[in-house]
C-alpha positions in Angstrom: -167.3 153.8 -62.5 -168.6 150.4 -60.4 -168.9 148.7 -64.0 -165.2 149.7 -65.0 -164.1 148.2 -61.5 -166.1 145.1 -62.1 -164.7 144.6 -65.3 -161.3 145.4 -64.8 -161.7 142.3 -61.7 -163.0 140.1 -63.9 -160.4 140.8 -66.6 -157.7 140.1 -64.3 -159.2 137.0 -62.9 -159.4 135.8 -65.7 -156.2 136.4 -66.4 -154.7 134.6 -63.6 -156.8 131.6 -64.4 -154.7 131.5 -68.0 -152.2 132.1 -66.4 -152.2 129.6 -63.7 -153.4 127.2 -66.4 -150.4 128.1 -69.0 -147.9 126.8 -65.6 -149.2 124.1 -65.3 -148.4 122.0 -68.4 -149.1 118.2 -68.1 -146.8 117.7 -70.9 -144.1 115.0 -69.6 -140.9 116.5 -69.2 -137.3 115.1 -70.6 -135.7 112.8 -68.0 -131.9 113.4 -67.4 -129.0 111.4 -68.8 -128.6 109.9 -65.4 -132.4 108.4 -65.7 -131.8 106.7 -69.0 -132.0 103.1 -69.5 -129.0 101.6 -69.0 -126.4 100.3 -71.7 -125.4 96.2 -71.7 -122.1 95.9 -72.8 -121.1 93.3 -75.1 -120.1 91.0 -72.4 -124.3 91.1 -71.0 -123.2 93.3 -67.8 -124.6 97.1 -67.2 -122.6 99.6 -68.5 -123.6 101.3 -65.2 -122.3 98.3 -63.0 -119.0 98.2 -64.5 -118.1 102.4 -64.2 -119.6 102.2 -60.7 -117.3 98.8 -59.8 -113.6 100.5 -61.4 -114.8 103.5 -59.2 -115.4 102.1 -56.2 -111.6 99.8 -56.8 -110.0 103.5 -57.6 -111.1 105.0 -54.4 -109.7 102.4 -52.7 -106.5 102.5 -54.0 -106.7 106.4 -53.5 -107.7 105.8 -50.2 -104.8 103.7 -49.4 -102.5 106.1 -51.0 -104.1 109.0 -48.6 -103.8 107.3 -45.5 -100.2 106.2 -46.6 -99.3 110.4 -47.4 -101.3 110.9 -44.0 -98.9 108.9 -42.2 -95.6 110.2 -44.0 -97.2 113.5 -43.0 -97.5 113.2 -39.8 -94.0 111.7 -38.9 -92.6 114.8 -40.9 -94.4 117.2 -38.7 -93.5 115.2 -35.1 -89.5 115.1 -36.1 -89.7 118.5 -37.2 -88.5 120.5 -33.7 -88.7 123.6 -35.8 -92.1 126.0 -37.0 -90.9 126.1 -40.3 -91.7 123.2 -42.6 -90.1 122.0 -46.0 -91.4 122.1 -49.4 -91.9 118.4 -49.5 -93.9 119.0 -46.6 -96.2 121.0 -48.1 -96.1 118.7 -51.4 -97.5 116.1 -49.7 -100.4 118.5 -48.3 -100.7 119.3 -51.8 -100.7 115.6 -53.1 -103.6 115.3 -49.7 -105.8 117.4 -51.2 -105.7 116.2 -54.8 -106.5 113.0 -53.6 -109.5 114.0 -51.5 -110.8 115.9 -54.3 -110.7 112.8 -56.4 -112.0 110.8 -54.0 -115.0 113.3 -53.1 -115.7 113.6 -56.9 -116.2 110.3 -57.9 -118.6 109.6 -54.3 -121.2 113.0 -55.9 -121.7 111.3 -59.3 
């Protein structure tokens, strides 16, 4: 019975080590899109450059639109004596949060 036990241990240690062994594959693994070299245009500059310059001029414009929408918004609300608020009211929330969605979207990539 001791000799079925001992072999059964060394059976499944040796199993774990092929196991363990099998995990851990040196094989190099694909890098992402994101880590490839980068494209020169025909003009010499990085492909990368340019998407990351008209992004960073678009949010600026979209933040200048937002904080103009902000302030509309706001002097809505403060001449509004009532609690009921119009449509275009709640348009311009709307237009708020397309524009912060935007904004947030293009900042994650």
């Amino acid at each position: 019975m001791t000799r079925w036990i001992g072999r059964g241990a060394l059976v499944l240690s040796l199993f774990a080590l092929g196991s363990l062994a099998v995990s851990q594959d040196p094989s190099p693994r694909p890098r992402s899109a994101e880590r490839e070299e980068d494209v020169n245009l025909p003009s010499g500059k990085s492909q990368r450059d340019e998407i990351l310059k008209a992004e960073r001029e678009q949010n600026i414009k979209d933040a200048n639109q937002l904080a103009e929408l902000a302030g509309q918004l706001k002097e809505e609300i403060e001449k509004n004596d009532r609690f009921v608020f119009s449509i275009s009211t709640l348009k311009k929330t709307d237009e708020i949060e397309k524009l912060v969605k935007r904004i947030r979207s293009r900042m994650r990539h």
